[in-house]
VEXMISE-773355 format. One record per residue (C-alpha): chain; residue number from 1; x, y, z. Coordinates in steps of 0.1 Angstrom, whole numbers, plus 5000, padded with zeros to 4 digits. Each point is the difference from the previous one (the first is absolute). Last residue first. Layout:
// residues N
A,NUM,X,Y,Z
...
***
This chain:
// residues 465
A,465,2655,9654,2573
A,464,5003,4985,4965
A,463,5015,4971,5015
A,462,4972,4993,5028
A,461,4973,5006,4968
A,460,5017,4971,4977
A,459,5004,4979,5026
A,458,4963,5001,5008
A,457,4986,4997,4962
A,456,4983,5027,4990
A,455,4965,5001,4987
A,454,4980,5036,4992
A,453,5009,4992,4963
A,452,4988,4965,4998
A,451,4967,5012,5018
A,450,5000,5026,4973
A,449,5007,4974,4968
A,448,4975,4971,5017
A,447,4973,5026,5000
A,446,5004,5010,4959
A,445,5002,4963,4996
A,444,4970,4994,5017
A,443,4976,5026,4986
A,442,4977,4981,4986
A,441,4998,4974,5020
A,440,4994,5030,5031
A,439,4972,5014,4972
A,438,4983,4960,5004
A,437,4972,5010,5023
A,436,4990,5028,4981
A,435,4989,4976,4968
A,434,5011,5016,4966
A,433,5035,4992,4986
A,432,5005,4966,5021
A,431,4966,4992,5002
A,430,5000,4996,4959
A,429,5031,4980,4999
A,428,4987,4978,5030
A,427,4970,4994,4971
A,426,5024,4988,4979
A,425,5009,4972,5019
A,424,4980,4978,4977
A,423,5021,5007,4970
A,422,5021,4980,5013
A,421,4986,4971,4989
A,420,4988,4964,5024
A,419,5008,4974,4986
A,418,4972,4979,4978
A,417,4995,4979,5017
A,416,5005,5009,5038
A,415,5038,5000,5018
A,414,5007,5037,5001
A,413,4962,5006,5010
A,412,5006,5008,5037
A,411,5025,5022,4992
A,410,4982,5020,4977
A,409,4971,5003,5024
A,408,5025,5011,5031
A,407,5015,5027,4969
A,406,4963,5011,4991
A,405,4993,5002,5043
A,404,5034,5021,5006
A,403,5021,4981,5025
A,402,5029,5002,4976
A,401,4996,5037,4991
A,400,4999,5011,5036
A,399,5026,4974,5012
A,398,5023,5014,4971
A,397,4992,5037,5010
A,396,5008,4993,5040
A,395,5034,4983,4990
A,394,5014,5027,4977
A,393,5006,4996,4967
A,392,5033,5015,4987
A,391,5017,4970,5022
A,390,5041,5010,5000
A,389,5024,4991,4985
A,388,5033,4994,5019
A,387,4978,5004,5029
A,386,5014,5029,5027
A,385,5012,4982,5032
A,384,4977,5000,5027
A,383,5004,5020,5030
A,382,4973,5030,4996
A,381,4992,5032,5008
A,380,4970,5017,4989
A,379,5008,5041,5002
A,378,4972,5025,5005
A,377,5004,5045,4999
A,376,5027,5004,4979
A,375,4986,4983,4970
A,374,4963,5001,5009
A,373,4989,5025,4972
A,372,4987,4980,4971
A,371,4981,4981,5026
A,370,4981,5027,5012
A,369,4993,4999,5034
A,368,5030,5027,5013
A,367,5001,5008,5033
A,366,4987,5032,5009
A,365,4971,4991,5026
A,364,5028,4979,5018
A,363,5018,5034,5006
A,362,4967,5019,5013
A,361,4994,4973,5020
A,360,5033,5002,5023
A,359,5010,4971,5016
A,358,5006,4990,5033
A,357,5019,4973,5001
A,356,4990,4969,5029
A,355,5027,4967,5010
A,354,5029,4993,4980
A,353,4981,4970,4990
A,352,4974,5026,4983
A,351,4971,5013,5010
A,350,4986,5036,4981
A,349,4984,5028,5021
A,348,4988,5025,4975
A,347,5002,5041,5003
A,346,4974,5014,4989
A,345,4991,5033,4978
A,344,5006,4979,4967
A,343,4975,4979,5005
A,342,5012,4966,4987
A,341,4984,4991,4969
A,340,5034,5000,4979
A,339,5013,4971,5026
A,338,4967,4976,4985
A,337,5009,5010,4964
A,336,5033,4985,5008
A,335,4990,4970,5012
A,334,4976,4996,4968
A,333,5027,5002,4984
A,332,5021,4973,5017
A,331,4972,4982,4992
A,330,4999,5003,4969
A,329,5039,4991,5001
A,328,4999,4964,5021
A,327,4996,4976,4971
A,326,5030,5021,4981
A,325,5018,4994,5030
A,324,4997,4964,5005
A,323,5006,4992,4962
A,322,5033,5024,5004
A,321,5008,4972,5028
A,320,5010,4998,5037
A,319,4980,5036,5005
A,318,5014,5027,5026
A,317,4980,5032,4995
A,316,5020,5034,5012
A,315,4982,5038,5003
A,314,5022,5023,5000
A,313,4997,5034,5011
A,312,4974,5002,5025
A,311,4995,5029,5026
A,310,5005,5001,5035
A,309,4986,5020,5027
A,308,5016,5020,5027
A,307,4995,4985,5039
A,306,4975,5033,5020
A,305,4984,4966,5020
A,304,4967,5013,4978
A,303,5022,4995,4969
A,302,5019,5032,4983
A,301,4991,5024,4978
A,300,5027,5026,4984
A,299,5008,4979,4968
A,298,5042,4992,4993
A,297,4984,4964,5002
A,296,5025,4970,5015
A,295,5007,4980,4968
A,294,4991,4961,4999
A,293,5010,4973,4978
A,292,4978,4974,5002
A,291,4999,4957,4998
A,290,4973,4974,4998
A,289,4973,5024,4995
A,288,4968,4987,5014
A,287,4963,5011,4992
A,286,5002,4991,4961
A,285,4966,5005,4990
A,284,4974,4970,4995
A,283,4975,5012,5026
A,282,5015,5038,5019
A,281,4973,5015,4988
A,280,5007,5041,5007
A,279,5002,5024,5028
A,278,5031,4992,5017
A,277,4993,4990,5032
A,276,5005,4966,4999
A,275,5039,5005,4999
A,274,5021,4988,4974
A,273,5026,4975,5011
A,272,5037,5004,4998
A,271,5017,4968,4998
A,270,5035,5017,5002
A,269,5017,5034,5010
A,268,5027,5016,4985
A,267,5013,5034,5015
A,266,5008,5034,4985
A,265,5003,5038,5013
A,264,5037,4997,5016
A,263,5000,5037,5013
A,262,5037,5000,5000
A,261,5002,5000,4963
A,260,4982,4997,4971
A,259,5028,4979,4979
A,258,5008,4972,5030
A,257,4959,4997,5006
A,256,4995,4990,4962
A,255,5033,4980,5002
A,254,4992,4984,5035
A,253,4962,4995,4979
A,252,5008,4985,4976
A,251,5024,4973,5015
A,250,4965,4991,5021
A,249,4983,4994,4966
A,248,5025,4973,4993
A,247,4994,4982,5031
A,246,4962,5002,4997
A,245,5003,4984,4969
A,244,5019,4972,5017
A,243,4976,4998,5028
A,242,4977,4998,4980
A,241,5013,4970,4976
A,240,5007,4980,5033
A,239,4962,5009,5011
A,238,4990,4985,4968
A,237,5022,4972,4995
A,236,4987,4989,5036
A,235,4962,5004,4992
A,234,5005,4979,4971
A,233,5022,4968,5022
A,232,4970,5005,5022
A,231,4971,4996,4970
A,230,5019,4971,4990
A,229,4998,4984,5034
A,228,4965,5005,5004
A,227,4993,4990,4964
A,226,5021,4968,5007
A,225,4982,4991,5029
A,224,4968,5005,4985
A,223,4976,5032,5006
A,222,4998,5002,4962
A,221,5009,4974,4979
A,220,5033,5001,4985
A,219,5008,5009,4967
A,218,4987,5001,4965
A,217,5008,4963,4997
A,216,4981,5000,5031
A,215,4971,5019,4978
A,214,5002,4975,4976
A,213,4990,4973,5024
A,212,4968,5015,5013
A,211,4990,5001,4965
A,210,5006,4969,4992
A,209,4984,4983,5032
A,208,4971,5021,4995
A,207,5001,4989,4961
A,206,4999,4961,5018
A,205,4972,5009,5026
A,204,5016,4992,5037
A,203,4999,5038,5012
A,202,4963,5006,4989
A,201,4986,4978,5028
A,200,5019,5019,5027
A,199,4993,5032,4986
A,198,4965,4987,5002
A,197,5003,4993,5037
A,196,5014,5034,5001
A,195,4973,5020,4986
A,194,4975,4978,5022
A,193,5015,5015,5031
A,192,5002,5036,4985
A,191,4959,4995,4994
A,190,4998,4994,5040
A,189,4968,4977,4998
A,188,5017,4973,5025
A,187,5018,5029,5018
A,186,4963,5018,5009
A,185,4991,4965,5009
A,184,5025,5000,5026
A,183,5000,5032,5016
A,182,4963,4994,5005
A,181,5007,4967,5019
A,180,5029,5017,5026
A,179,4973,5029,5004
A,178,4973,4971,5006
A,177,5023,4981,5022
A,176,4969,4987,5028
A,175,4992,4969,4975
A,174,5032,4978,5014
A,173,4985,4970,5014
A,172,4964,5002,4978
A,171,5020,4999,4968
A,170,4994,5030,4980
A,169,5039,5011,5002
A,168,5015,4969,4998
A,167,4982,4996,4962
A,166,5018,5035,4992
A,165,5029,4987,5015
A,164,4998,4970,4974
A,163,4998,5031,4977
A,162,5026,5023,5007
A,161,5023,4967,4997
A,160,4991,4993,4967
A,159,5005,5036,4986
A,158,5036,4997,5018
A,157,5006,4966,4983
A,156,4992,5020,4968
A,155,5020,5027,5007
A,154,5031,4983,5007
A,153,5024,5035,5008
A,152,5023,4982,5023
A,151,4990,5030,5027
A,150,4958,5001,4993
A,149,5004,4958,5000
A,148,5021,5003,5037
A,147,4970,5029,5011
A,146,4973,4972,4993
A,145,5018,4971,5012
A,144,5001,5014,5038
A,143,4964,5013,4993
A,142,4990,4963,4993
A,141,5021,4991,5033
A,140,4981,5024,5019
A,139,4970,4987,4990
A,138,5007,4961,5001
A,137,5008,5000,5038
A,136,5022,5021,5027
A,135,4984,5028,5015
A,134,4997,5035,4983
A,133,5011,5029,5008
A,132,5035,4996,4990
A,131,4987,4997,4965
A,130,4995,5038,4997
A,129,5034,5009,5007
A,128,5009,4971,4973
A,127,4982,5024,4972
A,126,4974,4974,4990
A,125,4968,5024,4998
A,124,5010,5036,4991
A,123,5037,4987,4988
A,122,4982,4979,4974
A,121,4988,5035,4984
A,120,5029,5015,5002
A,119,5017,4973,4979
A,118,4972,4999,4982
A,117,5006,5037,4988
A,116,5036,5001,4995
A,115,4997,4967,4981
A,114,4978,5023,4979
A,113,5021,5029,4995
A,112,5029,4979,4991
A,111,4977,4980,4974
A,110,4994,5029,4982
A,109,5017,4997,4970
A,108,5004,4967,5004
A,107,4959,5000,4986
A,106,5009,5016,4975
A,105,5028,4984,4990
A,104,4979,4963,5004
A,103,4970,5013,4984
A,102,5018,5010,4966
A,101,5025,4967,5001
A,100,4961,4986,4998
A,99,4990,5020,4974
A,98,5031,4988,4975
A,97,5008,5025,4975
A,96,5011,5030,5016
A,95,5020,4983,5027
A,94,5016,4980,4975
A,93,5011,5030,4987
A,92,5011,5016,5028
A,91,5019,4971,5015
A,90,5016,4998,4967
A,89,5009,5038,5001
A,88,5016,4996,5042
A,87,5020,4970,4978
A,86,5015,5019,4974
A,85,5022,4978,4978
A,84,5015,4965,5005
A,83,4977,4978,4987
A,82,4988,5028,4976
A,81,4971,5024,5006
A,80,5021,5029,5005
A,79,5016,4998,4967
A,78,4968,4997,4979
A,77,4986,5031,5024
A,76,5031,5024,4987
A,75,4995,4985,4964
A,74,4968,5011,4997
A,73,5009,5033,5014
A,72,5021,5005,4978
A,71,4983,4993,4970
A,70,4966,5020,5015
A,69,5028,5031,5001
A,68,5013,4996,4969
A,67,4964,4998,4981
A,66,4990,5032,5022
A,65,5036,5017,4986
A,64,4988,4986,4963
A,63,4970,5016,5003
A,62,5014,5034,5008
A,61,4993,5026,5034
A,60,4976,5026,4998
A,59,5020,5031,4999
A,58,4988,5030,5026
A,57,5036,5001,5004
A,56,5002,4989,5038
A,55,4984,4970,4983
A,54,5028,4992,4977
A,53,5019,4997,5032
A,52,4982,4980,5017
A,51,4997,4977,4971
A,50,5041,4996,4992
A,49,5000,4995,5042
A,48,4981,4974,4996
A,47,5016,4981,4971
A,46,5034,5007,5019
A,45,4989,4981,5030
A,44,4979,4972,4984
A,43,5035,4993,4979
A,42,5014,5000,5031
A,41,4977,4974,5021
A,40,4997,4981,4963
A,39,5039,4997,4999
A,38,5014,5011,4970
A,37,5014,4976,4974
A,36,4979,5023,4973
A,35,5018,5026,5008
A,34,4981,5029,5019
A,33,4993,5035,4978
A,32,5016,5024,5023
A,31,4998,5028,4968
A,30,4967,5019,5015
A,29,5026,5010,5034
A,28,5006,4985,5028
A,27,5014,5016,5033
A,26,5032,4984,5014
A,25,4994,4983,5034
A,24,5018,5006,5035
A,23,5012,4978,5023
A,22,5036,5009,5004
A,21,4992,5034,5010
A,20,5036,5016,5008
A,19,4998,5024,5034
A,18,5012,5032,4991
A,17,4967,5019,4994
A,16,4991,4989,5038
A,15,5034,5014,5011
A,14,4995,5032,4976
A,13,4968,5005,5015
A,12,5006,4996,5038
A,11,5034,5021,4997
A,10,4979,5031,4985
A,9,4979,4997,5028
A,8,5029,4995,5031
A,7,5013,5031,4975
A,6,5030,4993,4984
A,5,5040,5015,5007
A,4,5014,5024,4979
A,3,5021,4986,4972
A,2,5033,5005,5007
A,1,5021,5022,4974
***
């Protein structure tokens, strides 16, 4: 006897209970002791998860797990200080140490913002619209250099040149420029102007010159060439890799339209952006969803142009790593808490390439937040192959625990007489089971398992459907 036929809804979940999840993670249990032949970066992972766990049972976790975990850890920051170990950790390091690598990132930190600023500034004075209104002669060739040293970035010929006009400026042949004079002292005390100068200073120390060249080992520097071209090649993968997703979720929905009917009651749509209306901070949520299944709503109201509204089914994330996702899941959270405050009596104009959907609010208010209960509500697609053994410590814990001031100290002291003993890092120990800000450290295996469980690959998803 046939079976009868599926639901479009009943058809969505056994599709997305079909599709394999070649990413995911088994869960530990109090018996995953680590080998001693372990990597540090897993043997951290397991030791962590061995102390979250205790903790969930009001247990305060063992001496000898703490001793484990200060081992590892050691060992982790040993291997990332070799010749051909960690350099972004070496830059930190030596950056921690050495006060005037300290002055140089912070004062690169900013130096954007301040070229920005005498950039504008020169403009006001030397911009060559101004210079047209002046004759020929020593002034307009001193602005001339001015606004060439602003463009080649050689603030210390710049300052040098504000300052010969400065002398122009009070001569007797060329006193009646008092705006043009003020504009000029006010850039000769400009505190962004003297930031770069000392940047400029900075760059030719020796540990500058270190550091600096770690962080191409790292990759290249930003706003280069090779950073522009890299950051193209990215962008490319990416759109390829939606596009791809957004292939397999357009399958879904001829079969989802094929089983309800005439009424064809899905669509796809892609980079849908959450509207401003929405009452709720929008900072550090996920306001774009890459790709979305839609269903026309079976509710009475209909938009002010009397078009029916739409309601989300499936939410789709397209990452080009499980590290990438993982990074990205608070704030795919937060996105989700941000569609939950949507009034439920309005109806929500959302952009999206296929142009505007109106969506309903009273559907986005009953999305699912809770991470426990996402799985047929968000998927993470992704194209890379599945690791033959994959990293139990995720990237953003290990930078946390690295860049930790005990773990910078113990670093620093790896060379010093007598060496420097792991027993040092213990206070990172103590953070990790008490501090607030290290609960997502805490809980990064437990994370890495769900993300790993919302992931599918995109051939894996386009077969399934």
């Amino acid at each position: 006897m046939d079976k009868p036929p599926l639901s479009p809804h009943a058809l969505l979940d056994a599709t997305l209970g079909a599709v394999p999840r070649r990413y995911c993670l088994p869960e530990l249990d109090d018996a995953s002791v680590p080998p001693l032949d372990t990597s540090p970066a897993t043997t951290l992972a397991l030791v962590i998860e061995r102390a979250r766990a205790a903790l969930a049972r009001r247990e305060t976790p063992d001496a000898a797990l703490k001793d484990r975990f200060t081992g590892a850890l050691a060992r982790m920051v040993r291997e990332a200080m070799r010749a051909d170990g960690d350099p972004v950790f070496q830059a930190m390091v030596l950056r921690h140490r050495a006060a005037p690598v300290r002055e140089y990132a912070s004062l690169s930190a900013r130096a954007d913002q301040d070229r920005r600023a005498v950039r504008a500034a020169v403009n006001a004075v030397a911009h060559p619209g101004k210079q047209q209104g002046l004759g020929p002669g020593p002034q307009r060739e001193a602005l001339a250099r001015l606004h060439a040293c602003a463009g080649a970035e050689a603030w210390n010929e710049l300052h040098d040149t504000v300052q010969r006009l400065l002398e122009m400026a009070h001569t007797p042949a060329v006193a009646g420029e008092p705006p043009q004079a003020r504009g000029l002292a006010q850039l000769l005390e400009n505190p962004a102007l003297a930031r770069l100068q000392r940047l400029d200073v900075l760059a030719s120390n020796a540990l500058v010159v270190e550091y600096r060249t770690l962080w191409e080992r790292y990759g290249p520097r930003s706003g280069s060439a090779s950073a522009v071209a890299q950051g193209r090649s990215s962008r490319q993968r990416g759109d390829a890799a939606e596009a791809l997703a957004a292939r397999a979720l357009e399958a879904l929905t001829q079969r989802l339209n094929a089983a309800a009917g005439a009424s064809a009651p899905y669509r796809v749509v892609t980079s849908m952006r959450v509207p401003a209306a929405i009452p709720a901070a929008h900072q550090h949520a996920k306001s774009e969803w890459d790709v979305v299944l839609l269903r026309r709503s079976a509710a009475t109201e209909d938009t002010a142009a009397g078009t029916p509204a739409w309601d989300v089914c499936l939410l789709v994330e397209v990452k080009a790593s499980v590290d990438a996702a993982t990074t990205d899941f608070p704030r795919l959270l937060r996105g989700l808490r941000l569609l939950a405050h949507a009034d439920k009596d309005v109806v929500y104009p959302f952009a999206t390439r296929q142009g505007t959907v109106p969506l309903r609010g009273a559907a986005l208010c009953a999305l699912p937040s809770a991470p426990s209960a996402l799985s047929r509500t968000v998927l993470y697609c992704c194209d890379a192959p599945a690791e033959p053994t994959p990293r139990l410590l995720g990237a953003a814990s290990r930078m946390q625990l690295l860049s930790a001031t005990p773990t910078l100290d113990f670093a620093a002291a790896l060379t010093a007489t007598p060496p420097a003993d792991a027993r040092a890092l213990e206070p990172v120990w103590h953070a990790l089971l008490e501090a607030p800000g290290w609960r997502a450290v805490l809980d990064q295996y437990a994370t890495l398992r769900q993300v790993r469980e919302l992931m599918v690959h995109t051939d894996d998803l386009l077969a399934a459907v």
